[in-house]
C-alpha positions in Angstrom: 83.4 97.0 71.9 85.4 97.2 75.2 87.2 94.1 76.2 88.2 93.0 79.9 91.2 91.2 81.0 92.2 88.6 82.9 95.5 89.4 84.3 97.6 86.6 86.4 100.1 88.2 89.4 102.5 86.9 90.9 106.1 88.1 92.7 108.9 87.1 92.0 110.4 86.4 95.5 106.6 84.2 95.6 106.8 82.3 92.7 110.5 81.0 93.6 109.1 80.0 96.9 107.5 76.0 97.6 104.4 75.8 97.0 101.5 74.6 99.3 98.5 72.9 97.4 96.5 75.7 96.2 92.7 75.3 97.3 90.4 76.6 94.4 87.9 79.4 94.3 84.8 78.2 93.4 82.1 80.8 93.9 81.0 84.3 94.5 83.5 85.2 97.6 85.9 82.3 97.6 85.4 78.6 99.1 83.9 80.2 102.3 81.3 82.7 100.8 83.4 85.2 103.1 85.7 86.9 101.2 88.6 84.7 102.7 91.8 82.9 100.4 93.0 80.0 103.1 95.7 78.9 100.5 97.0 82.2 99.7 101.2 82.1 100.4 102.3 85.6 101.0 105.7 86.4 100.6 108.3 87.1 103.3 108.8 90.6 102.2 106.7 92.3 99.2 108.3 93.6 96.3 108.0 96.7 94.7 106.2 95.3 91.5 104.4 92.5 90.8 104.7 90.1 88.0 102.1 89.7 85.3 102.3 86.3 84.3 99.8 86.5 80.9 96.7 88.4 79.7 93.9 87.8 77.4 91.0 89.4 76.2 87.7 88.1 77.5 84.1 89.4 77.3 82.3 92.0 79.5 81.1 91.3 83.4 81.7 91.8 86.7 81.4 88.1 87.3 84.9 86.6 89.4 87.1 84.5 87.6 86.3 80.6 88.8 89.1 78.9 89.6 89.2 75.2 89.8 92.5 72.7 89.6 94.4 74.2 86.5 91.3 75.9 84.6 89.8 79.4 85.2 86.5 79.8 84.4 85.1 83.2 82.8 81.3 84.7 82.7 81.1 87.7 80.3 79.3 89.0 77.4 80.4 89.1 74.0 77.3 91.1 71.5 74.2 89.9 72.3 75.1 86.4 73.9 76.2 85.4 77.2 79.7 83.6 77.4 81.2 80.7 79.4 85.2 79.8 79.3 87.8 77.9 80.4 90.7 78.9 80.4 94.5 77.6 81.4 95.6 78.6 84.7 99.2 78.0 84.0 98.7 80.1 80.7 95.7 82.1 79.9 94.8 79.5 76.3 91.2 79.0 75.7 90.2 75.4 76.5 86.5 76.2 75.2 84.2 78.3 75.1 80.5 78.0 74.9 77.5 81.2 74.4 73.6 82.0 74.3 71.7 84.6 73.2 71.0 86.8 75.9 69.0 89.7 74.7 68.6 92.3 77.5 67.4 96.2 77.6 68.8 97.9 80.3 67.1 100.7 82.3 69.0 104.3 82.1 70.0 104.1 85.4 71.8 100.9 85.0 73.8 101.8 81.7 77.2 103.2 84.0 77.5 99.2 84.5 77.0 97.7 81.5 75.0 94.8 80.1 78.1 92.1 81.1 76.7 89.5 83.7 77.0 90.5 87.6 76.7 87.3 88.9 79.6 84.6 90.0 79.3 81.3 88.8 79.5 78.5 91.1 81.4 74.9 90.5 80.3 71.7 91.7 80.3 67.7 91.3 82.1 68.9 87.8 79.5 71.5 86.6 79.8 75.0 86.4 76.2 77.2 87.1 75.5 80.4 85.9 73.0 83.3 86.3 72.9 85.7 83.6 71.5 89.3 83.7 68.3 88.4 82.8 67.9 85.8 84.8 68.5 83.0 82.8 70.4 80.0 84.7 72.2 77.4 82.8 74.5 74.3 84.2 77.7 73.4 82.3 79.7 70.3 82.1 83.1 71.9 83.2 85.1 69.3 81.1 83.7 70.3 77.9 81.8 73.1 78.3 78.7 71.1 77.1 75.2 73.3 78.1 73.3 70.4 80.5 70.4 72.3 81.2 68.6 76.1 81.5 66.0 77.5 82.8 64.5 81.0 81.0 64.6 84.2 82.3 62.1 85.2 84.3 59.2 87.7 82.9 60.1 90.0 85.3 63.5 90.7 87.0 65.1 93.0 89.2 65.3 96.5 88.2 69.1 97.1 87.6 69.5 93.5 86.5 69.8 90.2 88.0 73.3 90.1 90.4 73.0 87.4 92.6 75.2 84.7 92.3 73.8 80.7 92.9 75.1 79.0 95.6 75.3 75.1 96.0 74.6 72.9 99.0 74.4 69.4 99.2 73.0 68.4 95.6 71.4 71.8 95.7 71.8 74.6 93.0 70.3 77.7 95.2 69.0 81.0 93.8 66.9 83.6 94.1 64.4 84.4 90.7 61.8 86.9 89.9 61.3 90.1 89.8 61.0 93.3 93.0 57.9 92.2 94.6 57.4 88.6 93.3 59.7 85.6 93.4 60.7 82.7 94.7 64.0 81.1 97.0 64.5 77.9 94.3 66.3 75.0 94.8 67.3 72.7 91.9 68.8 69.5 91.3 72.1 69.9 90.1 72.1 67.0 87.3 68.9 67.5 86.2 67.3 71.3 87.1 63.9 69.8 88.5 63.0 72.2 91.0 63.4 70.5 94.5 61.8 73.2 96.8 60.5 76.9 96.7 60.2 79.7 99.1 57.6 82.1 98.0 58.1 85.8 99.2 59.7 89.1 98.0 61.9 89.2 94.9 65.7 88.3 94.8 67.8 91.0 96.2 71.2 92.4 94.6 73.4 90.4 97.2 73.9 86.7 97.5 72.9 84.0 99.6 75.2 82.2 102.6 74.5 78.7 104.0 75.1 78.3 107.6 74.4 76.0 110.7 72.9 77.9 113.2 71.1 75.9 116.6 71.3 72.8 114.6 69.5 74.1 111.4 71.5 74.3 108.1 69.7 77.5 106.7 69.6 80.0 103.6 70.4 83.1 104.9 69.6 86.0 101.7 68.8 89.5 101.5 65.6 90.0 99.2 63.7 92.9 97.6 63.0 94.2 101.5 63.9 91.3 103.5 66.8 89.7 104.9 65.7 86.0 105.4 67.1 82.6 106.6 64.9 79.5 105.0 65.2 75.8 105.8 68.3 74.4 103.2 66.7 71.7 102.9 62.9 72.2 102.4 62.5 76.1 101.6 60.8 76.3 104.7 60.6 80.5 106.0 62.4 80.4 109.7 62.9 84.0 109.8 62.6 87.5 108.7 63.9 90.8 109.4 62.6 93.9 107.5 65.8 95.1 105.8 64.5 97.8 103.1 67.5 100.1 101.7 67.8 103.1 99.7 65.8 102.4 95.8 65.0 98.4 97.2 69.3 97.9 96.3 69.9 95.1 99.1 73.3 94.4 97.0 75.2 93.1 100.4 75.9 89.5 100.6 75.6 88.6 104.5 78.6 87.8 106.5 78.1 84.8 109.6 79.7 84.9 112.6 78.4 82.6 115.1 75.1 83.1 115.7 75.2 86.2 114.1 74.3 87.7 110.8 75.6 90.9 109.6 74.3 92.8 106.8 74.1 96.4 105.4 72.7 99.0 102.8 71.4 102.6 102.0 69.8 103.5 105.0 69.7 100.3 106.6 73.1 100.6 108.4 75.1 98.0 109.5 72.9 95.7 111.4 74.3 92.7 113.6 70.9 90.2 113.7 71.2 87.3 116.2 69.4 84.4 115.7 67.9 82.0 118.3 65.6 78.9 118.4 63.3 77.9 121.0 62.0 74.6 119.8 60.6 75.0 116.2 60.1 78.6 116.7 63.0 81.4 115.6 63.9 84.7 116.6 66.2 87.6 114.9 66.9 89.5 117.0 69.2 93.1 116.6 72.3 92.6 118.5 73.4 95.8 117.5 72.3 98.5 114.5 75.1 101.2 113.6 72.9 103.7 111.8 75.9 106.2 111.2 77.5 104.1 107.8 76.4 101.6 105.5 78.1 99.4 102.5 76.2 99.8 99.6 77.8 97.9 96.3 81.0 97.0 98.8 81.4 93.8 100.7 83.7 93.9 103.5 85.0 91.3 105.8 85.7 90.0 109.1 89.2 89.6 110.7 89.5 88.7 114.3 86.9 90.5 115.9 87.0 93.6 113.4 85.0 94.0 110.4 86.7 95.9 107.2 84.6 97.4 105.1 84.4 100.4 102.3 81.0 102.6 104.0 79.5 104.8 101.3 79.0 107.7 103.8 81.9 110.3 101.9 81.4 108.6 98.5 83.9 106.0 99.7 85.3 105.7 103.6 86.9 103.0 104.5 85.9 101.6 108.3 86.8 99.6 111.1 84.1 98.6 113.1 83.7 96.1 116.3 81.8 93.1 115.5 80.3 92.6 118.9 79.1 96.1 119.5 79.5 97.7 115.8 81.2 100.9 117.4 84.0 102.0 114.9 87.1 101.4 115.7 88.7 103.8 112.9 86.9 105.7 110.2 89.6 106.8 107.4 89.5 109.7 104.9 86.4 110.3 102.0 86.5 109.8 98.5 89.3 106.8 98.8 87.5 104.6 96.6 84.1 104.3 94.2 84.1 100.7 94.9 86.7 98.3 96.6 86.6 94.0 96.9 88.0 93.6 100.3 89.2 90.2 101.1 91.3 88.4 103.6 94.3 85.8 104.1 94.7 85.2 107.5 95.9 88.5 109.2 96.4 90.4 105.8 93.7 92.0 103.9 94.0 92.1 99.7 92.0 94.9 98.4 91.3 95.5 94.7 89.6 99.0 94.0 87.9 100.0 91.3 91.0 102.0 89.5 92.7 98.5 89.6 94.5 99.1 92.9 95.6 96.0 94.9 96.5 97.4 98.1 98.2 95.0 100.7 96.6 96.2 104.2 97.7 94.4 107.7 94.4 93.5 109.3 95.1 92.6 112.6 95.8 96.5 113.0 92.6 98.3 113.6 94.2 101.3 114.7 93.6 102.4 110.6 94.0 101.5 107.0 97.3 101.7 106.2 98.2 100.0 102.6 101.7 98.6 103.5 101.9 98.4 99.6 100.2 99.1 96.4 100.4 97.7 93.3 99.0 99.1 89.9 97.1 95.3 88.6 95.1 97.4 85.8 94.6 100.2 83.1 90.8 99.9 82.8 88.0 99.8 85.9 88.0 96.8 88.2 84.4 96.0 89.4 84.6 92.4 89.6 86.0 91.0 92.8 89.6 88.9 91.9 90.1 85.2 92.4 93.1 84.8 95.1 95.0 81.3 95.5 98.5 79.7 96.3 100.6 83.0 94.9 98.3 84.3 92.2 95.6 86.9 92.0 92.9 86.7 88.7 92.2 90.2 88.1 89.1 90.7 85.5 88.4 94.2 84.4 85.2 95.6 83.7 
């Protein structure tokens, strides 16, 4: 059976440097949701390798490493049961481990991707949630890796496998379960898994959900089988909807906020700027802008400044520039530059890890192109799962 890694980088000329406290990265898309590392500490001037600081075998996934204070926390598969690990930060040793069965058939179209779980964990009040690829959803106590509670899979999923990862908001484990045309927006108590509200509607999509405060209303803001919704945070309640149906029902993009804004893309969807607004109890979402001519499908991009990065996959694999307040591109680079890249930012500077375990170091306050100022070889094997980036390390996971 093929075994990923975790590999831990790190310069030289960075790890001699004083450190700032390093902020952890808790879920799906770092401490923001965003794809941003705030405690990141680049160096002065990059070198011309990086330095691998240990590597161990873990299970299958393309679940992000979890960092949290000195543990990283690791969501694979190992044979037929779903695996949960903490590891050493500072060294890569096993603290504990702890597994299920998770039996799971796969549909052909999905086999490319493997059975491993898609979905991030998320940490919170010293419990660790996951989402497996059926669907089951378990809670963890972090310290010991004790199983607290789970919830079955559903009897129906999603087609190529439940992806999204759960979210939590004040006392709130959120997540989206059931299958294409059925489920249900669920909220859960986080100590005991009573279910606290539900939104009834379309089934989960492939991307995740945000939380945001938007005219005074902290709000759930997911793509779904068809949909891209925003729900009441704290009562399910629907506010919105926009019809938001891509290519084979994939909605696999996890919306990005900005403002009042929402953007979100797939298969011929586009790339679709929805603003909201509230006129008493009633909302609107409305299209501030649609650029029809490229879409992300399996890529999430991210915003710098006022310029969204992103890997379209018009040309099997473009990258793009576009303007955030009109969506007009500022640059469109060459096809075929990547399958798949996790595009994520630290301040000015944008990380990038492809899937042929690339890290490319790109300067994103220039949106005259995409110009890797450096690139670093992190991998042998295929990296799907997006990295875990804080103080002067990067937790690469391979497929």
């Amino acid at each position: 059976m093929k075994l990923a890694a975790i590999v831990v980088l790190g310069s030289t000329a960075m790890l001699g440097a004083q450190q700032r406290p390093t902020s952890d990265w808790p879920q799906w898309r770092g401490p923001n949701r965003d794809g941003s590392a705030p405690s990141f500490t680049a160096p002065k001037a990059w070198p011309e390798a990086l330095t691998q600081r240990w590597k161990v075998e873990v299970g299958l996934g393309y679940a992000t490493p979890v960092l949290v204070g000195n543990r990283v926390y690791i969501f694979s598969r190992r044979a037929e049961d779903e695996s949960l690990a903490a590891l050493d930060a500072a060294t890569g040793k096993q603290i504990w481990e702890s597994h299920y069965a998770a039996p799971y058939t796969l549909v052909r179209a999905a086999l490319p991707h493997g059975m491993g779980p898609k979905a991030t964990p998320a940490f919170a009040d010293g419990k660790l949630f996951t989402h497996g690829i059926s669907g089951i959803l378990s809670a963890f106590d972090a310290a010991s890796g004790k199983l607290l509670w789970q919830k079955p899979a559903p009897a129906v999923g999603p087609t190529f496998s439940t992806s999204q990862s759960p979210i939590v908001d004040r006392g709130l484990l959120i997540v989206h379960v059931g299958g294409n045309k059925e489920g249900g927006l669920t909220a859960y108590d986080l100590n005991t898994g009573n279910q606290r509200w539900r939104w009834d509607g379309d089934g989960p999509g492939y991307g995740s959900p945000v939380v945001a405060e938007i005219a005074g209303t902290r709000q759930v803001i997911t793509p779904t089988y068809q949909n891209l919704v925003g729900v009441s945070a704290e009562t399910g309640e629907l506010l919105w909807k926009r019809p938001h149906k891509a290519r084979s029902d994939v909605n696999a993009i996890t919306p990005l906020v900005a403002g009042d804004t929402i953007i979100s893309s797939g298969v011929e969807v586009g790339v679709v700027a929805v603003k909201l607004s509230r006129r008493g109890n009633q909302w609107t979402a409305e299209d501030a802008w649609l650029n029809d001519s490229t879409y992300f499908q399996l890529s999430n991009g991210t915003i710098v400044r006022d310029a969204l990065f992103g890997l379209s996959s018009v040309g099997s694999g473009t990258y793009v520039i576009l303007d955030t307040k009109t969506g007009k591109p500022l640059w469109t680079g060459q096809p075929r530059s990547a399958a798949n890249a996790a595009i994520q930012k630290a301040g000015d500077l944008l990380l990038v890890l492809e899937d042929d375990g690339e890290l490319l170091v790109v300067n994103g306050a220039d949106t005259s192109g995409f110009s890797p100022t450096r690139r670093y070889k992190v991998a042998d094997t295929p990296t799907w799962a997006a990295p875990a980036i804080s103080g002067n390390r990067v937790f690469v996971k391979d497929a």
